[in-house]
LOBAPA-427729 format. One line per 5 residues: number of its first residue (from 1); their letters; for each residue x, y, z of C-alpha. Coordinates in steps of 0.5 Angstrom, whole numbers, always signed. Each point is the difference from the previous one (the first is absolute). Layout:
LOBAPA-427729
NUM	A	X:Y:Z; ...
//
This chain:
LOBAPA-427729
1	XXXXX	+213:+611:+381; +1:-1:+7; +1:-8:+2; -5:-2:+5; +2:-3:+6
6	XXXXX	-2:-8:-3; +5:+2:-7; +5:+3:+5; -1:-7:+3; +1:-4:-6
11	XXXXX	+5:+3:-2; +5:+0:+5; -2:-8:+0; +2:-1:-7; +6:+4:+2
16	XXXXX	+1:-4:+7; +8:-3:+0; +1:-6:+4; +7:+1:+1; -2:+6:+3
21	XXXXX	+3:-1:+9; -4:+2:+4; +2:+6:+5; -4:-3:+6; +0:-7:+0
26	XXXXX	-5:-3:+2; -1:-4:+6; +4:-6:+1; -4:-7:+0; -5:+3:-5
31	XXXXX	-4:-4:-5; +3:+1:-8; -6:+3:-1; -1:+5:+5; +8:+2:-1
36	XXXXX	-2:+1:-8; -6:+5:+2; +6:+4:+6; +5:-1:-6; -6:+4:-5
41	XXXXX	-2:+5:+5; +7:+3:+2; +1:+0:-8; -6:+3:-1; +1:+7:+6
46	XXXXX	+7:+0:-3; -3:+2:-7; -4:+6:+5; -7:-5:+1; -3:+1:+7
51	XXXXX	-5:-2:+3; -5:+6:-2; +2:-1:-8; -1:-8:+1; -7:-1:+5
56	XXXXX	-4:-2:-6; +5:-2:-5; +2:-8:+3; -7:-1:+3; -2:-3:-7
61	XXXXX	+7:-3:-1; -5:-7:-1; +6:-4:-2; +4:+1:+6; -1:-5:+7
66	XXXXX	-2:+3:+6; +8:-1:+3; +3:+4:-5; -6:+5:+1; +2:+0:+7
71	XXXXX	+8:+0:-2; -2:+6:-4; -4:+4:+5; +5:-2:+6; +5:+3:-4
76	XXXXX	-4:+6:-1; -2:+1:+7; +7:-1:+3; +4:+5:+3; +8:+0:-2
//
């Protein structure tokens, strides 16, 4: 059976290392929280996620802060 993209999600949060270095810091004087989203956003394309594969996935992630989100999305959206 296919994962849909909420399992995809899950499951690559389950796996999520923190000890995992970013390969594009996140902007300096960044909040923590903001930087935790950039952090998980840059590990998240490592392991092939986009934006196309991910638009519906975190929109429902309820436990994560706005910040964060956006850390996450900015992350996403930047241009190496």
């Amino acid at each position: 059976m296919e994962q849909t993209g909420s399992q995809f999600a899950l499951a690559a949060l389950a796996n999520w290392n923190a000890t995992y270095v970013a390969t594009v810091p996140a902007p300096p004087d960044c909040s923590e929280l903001y930087a935790a989203g950039w952090k998980y956003g840059d590990w998240w394309m490592s392991r092939g996620g986009t934006k196309a594969n991910t638009m519906n996935t975190f929109e429902t992630q309820d436990n994560w802060s706005e910040e964060r989100a956006n850390g996450f999305w900015d992350r996403l959206n930047h241009e190496d």
